[in-house]
C-alpha positions, -999 to 999 in steps of 0.1 A, spaced: 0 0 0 28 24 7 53 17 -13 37 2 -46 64 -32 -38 53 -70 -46 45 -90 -16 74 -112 -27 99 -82 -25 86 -69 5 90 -102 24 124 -105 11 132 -70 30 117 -78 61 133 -100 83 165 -71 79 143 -40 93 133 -31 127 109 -11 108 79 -18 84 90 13 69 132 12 78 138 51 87 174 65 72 201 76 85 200 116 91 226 122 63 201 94 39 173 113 50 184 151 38 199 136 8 159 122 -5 145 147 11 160 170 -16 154 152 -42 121 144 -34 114 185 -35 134 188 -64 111 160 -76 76 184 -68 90 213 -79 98 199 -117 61 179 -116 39 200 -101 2 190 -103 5 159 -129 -14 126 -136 -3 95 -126 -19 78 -147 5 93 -176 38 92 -157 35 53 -144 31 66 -110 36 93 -86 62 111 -102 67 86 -125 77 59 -96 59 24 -100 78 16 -66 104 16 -43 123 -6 -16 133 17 15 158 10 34 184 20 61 209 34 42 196 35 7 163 44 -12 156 17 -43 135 34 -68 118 22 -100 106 45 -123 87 46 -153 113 43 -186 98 72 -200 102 93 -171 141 88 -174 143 125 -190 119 141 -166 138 131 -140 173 140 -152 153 176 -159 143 176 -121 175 167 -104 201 182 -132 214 217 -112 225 245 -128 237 273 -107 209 294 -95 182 271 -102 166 241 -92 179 206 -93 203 193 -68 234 203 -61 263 184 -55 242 149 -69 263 127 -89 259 89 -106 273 58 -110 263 27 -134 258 -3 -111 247 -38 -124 215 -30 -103 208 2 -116 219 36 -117 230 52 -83 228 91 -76 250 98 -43 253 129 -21 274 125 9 262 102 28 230 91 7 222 67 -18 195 68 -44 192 35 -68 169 39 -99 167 5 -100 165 -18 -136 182 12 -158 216 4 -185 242 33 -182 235 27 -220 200 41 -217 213 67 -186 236 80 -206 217 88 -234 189 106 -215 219 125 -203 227 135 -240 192 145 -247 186 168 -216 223 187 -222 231 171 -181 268 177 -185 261 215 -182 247 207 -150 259 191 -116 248 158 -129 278 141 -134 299 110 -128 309 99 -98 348 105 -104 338 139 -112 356 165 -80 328 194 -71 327 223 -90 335 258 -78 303 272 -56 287 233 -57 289 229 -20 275 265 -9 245 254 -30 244 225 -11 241 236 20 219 265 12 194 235 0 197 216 30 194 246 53 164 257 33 145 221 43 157 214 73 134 214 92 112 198 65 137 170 53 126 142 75 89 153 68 101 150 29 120 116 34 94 94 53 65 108 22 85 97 -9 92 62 16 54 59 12 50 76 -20 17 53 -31 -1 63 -4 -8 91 -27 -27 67 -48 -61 69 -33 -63 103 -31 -61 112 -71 -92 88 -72 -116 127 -77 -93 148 -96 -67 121 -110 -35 144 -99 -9 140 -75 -2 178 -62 22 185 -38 41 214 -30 58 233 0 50 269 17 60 285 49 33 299 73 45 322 104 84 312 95 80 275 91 81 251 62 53 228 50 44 203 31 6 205 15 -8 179 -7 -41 190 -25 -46 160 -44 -85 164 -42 -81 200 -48 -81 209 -14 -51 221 3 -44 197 33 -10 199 60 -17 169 71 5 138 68 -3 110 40 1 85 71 -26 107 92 -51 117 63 -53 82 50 -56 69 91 -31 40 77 -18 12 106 7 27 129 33 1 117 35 25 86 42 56 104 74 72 104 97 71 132 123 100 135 140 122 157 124 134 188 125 174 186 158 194 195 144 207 226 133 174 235 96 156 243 70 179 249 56 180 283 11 178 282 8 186 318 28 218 313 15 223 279 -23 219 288 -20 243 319 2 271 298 -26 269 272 -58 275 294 -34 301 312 -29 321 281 -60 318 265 -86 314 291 -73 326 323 -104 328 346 -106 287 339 -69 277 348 -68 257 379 -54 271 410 -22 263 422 -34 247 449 -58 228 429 -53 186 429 -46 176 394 -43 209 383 -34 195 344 -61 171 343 -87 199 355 -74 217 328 -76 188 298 -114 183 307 -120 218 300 -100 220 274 -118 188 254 -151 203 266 -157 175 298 -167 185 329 -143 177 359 -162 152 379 -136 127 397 -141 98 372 -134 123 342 -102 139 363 -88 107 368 -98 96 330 -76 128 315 -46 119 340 -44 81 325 -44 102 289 -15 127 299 1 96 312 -2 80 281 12 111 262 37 118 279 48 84 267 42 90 232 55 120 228 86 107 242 87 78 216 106 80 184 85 58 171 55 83 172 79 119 162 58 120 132 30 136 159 50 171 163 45 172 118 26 193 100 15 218 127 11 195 157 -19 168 161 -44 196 161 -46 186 125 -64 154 132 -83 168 159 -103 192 131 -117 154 121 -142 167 152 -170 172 146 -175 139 125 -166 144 90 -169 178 87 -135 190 74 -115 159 64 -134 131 60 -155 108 85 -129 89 101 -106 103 122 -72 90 125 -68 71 160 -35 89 182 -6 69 187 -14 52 224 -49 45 211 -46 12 226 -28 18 256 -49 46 268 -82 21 263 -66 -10 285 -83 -3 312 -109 -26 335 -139 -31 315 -157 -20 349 -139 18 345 -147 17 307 -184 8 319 -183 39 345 -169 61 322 -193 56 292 -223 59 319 -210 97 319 -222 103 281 -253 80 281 -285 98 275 -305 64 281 -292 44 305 -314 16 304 -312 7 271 -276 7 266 -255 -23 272 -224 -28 289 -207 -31 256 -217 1 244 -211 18 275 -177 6 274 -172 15 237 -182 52 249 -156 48 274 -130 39 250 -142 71 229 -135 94 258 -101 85 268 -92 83 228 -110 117 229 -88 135 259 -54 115 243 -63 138 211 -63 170 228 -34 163 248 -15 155 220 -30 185 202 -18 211 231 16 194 228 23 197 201 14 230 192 42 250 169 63 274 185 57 300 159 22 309 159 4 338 156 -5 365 185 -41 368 196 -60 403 207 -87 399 228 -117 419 223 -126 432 260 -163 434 255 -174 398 244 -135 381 252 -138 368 214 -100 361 206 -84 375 169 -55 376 148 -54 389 117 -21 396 90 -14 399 51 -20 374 26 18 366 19 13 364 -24 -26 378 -25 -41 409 -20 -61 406 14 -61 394 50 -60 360 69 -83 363 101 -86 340 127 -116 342 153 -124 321 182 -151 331 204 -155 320 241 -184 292 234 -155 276 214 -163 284 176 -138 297 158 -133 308 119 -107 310 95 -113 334 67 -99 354 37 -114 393 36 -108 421 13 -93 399 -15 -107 423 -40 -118 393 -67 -145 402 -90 -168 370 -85 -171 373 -47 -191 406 -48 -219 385 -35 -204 371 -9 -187 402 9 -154 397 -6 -146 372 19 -139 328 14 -140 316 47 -120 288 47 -133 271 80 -156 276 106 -164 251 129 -175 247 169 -147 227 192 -151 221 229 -138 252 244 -124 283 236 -87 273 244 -94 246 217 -110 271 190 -72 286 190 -59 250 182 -77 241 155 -73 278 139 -40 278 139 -38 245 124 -64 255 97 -47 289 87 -14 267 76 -41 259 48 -58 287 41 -29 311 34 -26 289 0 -61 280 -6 -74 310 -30 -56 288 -63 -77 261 -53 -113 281 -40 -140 284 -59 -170 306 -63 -204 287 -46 -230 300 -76 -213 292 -106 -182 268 -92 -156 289 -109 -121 296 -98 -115 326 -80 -81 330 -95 -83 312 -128 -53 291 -142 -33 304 -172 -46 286 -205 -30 275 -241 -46 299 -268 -59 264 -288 -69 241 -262 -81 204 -271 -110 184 -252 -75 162 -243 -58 189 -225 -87 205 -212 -92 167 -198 -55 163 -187 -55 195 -163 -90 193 -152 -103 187 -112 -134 174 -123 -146 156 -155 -181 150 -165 -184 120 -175 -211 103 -195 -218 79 -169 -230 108 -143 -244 123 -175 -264 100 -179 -282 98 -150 -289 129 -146 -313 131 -185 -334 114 -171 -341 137 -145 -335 168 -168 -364 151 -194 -390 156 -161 -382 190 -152 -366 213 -187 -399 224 -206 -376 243 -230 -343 262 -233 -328 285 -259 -299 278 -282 -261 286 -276 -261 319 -297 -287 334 -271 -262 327 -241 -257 300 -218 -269 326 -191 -293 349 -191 -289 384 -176 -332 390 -176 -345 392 -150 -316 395 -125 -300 373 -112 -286 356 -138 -303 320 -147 -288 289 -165 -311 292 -202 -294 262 -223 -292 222 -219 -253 231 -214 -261 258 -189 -286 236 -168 -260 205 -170 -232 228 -154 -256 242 -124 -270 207 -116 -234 189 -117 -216 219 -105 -190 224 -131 -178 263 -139 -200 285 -156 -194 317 -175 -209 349 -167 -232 369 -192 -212 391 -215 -180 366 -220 -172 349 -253 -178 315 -239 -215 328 -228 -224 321 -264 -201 293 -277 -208 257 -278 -186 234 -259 -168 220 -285 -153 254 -293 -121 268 -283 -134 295 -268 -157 271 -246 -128 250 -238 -103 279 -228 -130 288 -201 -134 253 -185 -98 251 -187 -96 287 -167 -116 268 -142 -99 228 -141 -127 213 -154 -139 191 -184 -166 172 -203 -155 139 -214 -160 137 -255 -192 118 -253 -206 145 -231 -192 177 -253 -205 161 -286 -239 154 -271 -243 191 -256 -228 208 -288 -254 193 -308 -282 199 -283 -274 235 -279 -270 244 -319 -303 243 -325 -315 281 -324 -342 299 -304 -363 281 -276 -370 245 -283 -384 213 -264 -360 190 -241 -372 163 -269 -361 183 -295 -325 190 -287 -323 157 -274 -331 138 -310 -305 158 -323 -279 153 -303 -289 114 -307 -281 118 -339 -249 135 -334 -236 102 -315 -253 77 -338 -237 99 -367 -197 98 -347 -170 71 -349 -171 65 -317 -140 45 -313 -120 77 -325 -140 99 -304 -126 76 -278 -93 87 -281 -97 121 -280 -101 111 -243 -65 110 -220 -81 80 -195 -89 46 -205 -125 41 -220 -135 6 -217 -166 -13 -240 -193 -7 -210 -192 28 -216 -190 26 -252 -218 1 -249 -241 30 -231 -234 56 -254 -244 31 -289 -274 17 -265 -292 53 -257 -326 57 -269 -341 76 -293 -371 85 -270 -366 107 -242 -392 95 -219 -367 58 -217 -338 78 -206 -344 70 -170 -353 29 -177 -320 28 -202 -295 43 -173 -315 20 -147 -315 -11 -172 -279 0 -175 -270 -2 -137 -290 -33 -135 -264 -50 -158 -234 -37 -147 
């Protein structure tokens, strides 16, 4: 699952590895920790599916003190592109090669990279073709040139506190898999928020910091181990009671107090402090204290602390519906069944009814519950951002410039514990409905002190999010991507976040047949402009609203082209999104026919338009593979519109 290996290789390496995942050696580390960057810099946002992998690796064997990689042939150039340095650009310095009978080996000091299954016949001639030998790319005999080593360390300085990060993600590199499944693009990239680097991966088209390892809630066995940090294991007793100190005074425990830190961890996951729940949070600062200590578990102080996994709370409101469990998950549960029983009665609304097991399972919950937050407080960043308090309501804020965009980042979080994460004055034409402003998050956690958490956590996201926002009446993006002037449906397809395809088309004609009276042709706009506000008017129009792909405004060129026109294709490739070819030559026969006509109507002639097209080389206008069912559903649709629904059903039913 992580990294893309046969069972039979990954057996082989085993029995060697103290680790499912074998963690480097620091010098291994740096060393694939820049070329992994030099790696995302040179892809950017690309599909796997045409480079044989995430960036262009099938798989790859880690261990100790090398990295085994096998890449794509094809990607042999792209590679040499992304690693070949030149001085003052990008690349890595210093890197050099050797032909092995294995492979070919790229060495810095003290790392070892083997692209596994490649002649130095072959290597050398990708070398040829991409000019390498005017680059630091060179032989292994080959002494450093003049200025090689300040480049050097100037790249390692520049990730270092990244590199392990870096290292144990391109160790697991086909994690990445599952999360192109929407889009179809692996997009990583780096950015620093309040003087720290980060990694973001917005696969899905939304920005996330958090680790592949926590986003994907993968097995603990394939979680990085690593260095504990330089100033050594967080303490969550002293962490917990600094936080409610700072943030909400009037709640800190006395010094007197008994338990003072547990007191505090109740409050701050939102529990009151009854003696069961007191003695509950000190078993969970017990238990942190012991992961935290654990270089097995380092991976917990990544990607702006484990606050990240606590925005999983409220269920599957921001990342998905199933929150990662904390390392000491299990410990923190192995209690008496008795105490789990106790516990669970605490957050039982029906007593009666609910069995020992369940009340024990709600136990379990708890104590998993106050483990989050007290790795959350822990592990909060030293650089974070300073809070005013507003001395009428006690409603924290922070608020500071958009480092690359016109406008503000605000953070909010009110005493009852919501806080909100939001993007103001950003000046963008197709927000003037919505007050200028994209808030990014906004969401209710337990307590004040734990609103701050979570903000500053979500803020590392939304200070790179306005590339990826979009509009919420028309779905387009508020900063639009730079286009070719002669777009094809292929490209259009290849850099798109969504693609229609005739599959969800389908179902949805149906549905259109029993609702659409009439609509207008393309050459009397897709949108209207009477009577305000602006309505969908044509089959293509209604297609986007109901399936939420971009839209153009009244008044632009693609307002009154059909899809299948460059102009109409340079707009959905503005916005990252697509129809497949089935779908474009369906719609631009529907919406040619002038003035107001019947659903039936454009319907029979853009039947005709498909019965009419080859649709085996309409098929390869499209970049992904198009197997016989779907062909099969585009020769098999009906004639009358009134079957549409019992064709797509019939179509399910056989599938």
């Amino acid at each position: 699952m992580a990294t893309g290996e046969t069972e039979a290789t990954a057996r082989d390496e085993l029995p060697d590895v103290e680790h499912l995942i074998p963690t480097p050696a620091p010098e291994q580390a740096r060393g694939e920790a820049r070329i992994f960057h030099a790696l995302i810099t040179a892809y950017g946002r690309h599909r796997p599916t045409l480079t044989g992998g995430p960036f262009g690796i099938r798989s790859l064997t880690p261990r100790t003190d090398e990295l085994v990689v096998r890449i794509a042939p094809a990607q042999m150039d792209r590679w040499i592109d992304a690693l070949a340095h030149r001085p003052g650009g990008t690349g890595v310095a210093g890197l050099r090669w050797a032909g092995l009978r294995e492979g070919i080996a790229l060495t810095l000091p003290g790392m070892r990279l083997l692209l596994a299954d490649i002649s130095e016949t072959d290597w050398r001639a990708a070398l040829g073709r991409r000019s390498a030998d005017q680059s630091s790319l060179m032989p292994h005999w080959i002494p450093q040139f003049r200025g090689e080593p300040e480049y050097a360390a100037a790249q390692d300085a520049e990730l270092a506190a990244l590199a392990d990060h870096l290292c144990a993600t391109l160790r697991r590199i086909r994690l990445l898999d599952a999360l192109t499944r929407i889009s179809g693009h692996v997009h990583l990239f780096t950015t620093r928020h309040h003087g720290s680097l980060h990694l973001i991966e917005a696969c899905e088209a939304t920005p996330t910091v958090l680790p592949l390892w926590t986003s994907r809630s993968v097995p603990l066995a394939l979680w990085p181990a690593g260095p504990i940090p330089a100033p050594g294991p967080a303490d969550p007793r002293a962490a917990v009671l600094d936080l409610l100190t700072e943030i909400e005074p009037a709640r800190a425990p006395s010094g007197t107090a008994d338990h003072p830190a547990a007191h505090a961890l109740c409050h701050i996951a939102g529990l009151t402090t009854d003696p069961l729940l007191v003695q509950a949070a000190e078993h969970a600062l017990d238990v942190a204290t012991r992961v935290l200590a654990d270089p097995a578990h380092a991976s917990v102080y990544a990607a702006g602390g484990w606050a990240g996994s606590c925005r999983t709370y409220p269920e599957g409101t921001v990342h998905g519906s199933n929150p990662c469990l904390p390392p000491g998950a299990e410990a923190v549960t192995d209690l008496p069944e008795e105490t789990l029983q106790r516990l669970g009665q605490h957050f039982s609304s029906r007593l009666s009814d609910t069995s020992l097991a369940d009340l024990a399972s709600a136990g379990r919950e708890e104590l998993v519950h106050l483990l989050d937050w007290a790795l959350a407080v822990a592990t909060r960043p030293a650089n974070r951002p300073d809070w005013t308090r507003d001395r009428t309501d006690g409603t924290l804020q922070h608020t500071q410039p958009l480092p690359d965009h016109d406008g503000t980042l605000t953070l909010t979080a009110t005493t009852t514990g919501v806080y909100r994460v939001s993007l103001d004055a950003l000046g963008l034409s197709d927000l003037a409905d919505e007050d200028d402003t994209v808030e990014w998050e906004g969401e209710a956690a337990p307590s004040q002190s734990a609103a701050v958490l979570l903000a500053e956590h979500a803020a590392i996201e939304a200070a790179v999010c306005l590339p990826f926002q979009r509009e919420h009446r028309k779905q387009r993006l508020l900063l639009p991507a730079a286009v070719s002037a002669d777009p094809t449906i292929r490209s259009v397809i290849a850099g798109a976040d969504y693609v229609l395809g005739f599959f969800t088309f389908a179902s949805v004609l149906g549905r259109l047949h029993e609702r659409v009276c009439s609509t207008q042709g393309v050459a009397d706009g897709h949108w209207r402009s009477d009577p305000p506000p602006d309505g969908p008017a044509t089959l293509t129009a209604l297609i986007s609203d109901w399936c939420a792909l971009p839209s153009p405004h009244h008044g632009e060129a693609a307002n009154t082209a059909t899809v299948d026109s460059p102009t109409y294709l340079r707009h959905l490739a503005a916005h990252r999104a697509a129809l497949d070819p089935f779908v474009t030559r369906y719609l631009a026969a529907a919406d040619t026919l002038p003035g107001a006509r019947t659903f039936e109507e454009r319907h029979l002639a853009a039947f005709a338009a498909l019965r009419t097209t080859d649709l085996s080389a309409l098929a390869r206008t499209e970049i992904r593979p198009v197997g016989e069912r779907l062909l099969h559903l585009v020769r098999s649709m009906p004639q009358d519109p009134a079957q549409l629904t019992a064709w797509y059903e019939h179509h399910l039913d056989q599938a």
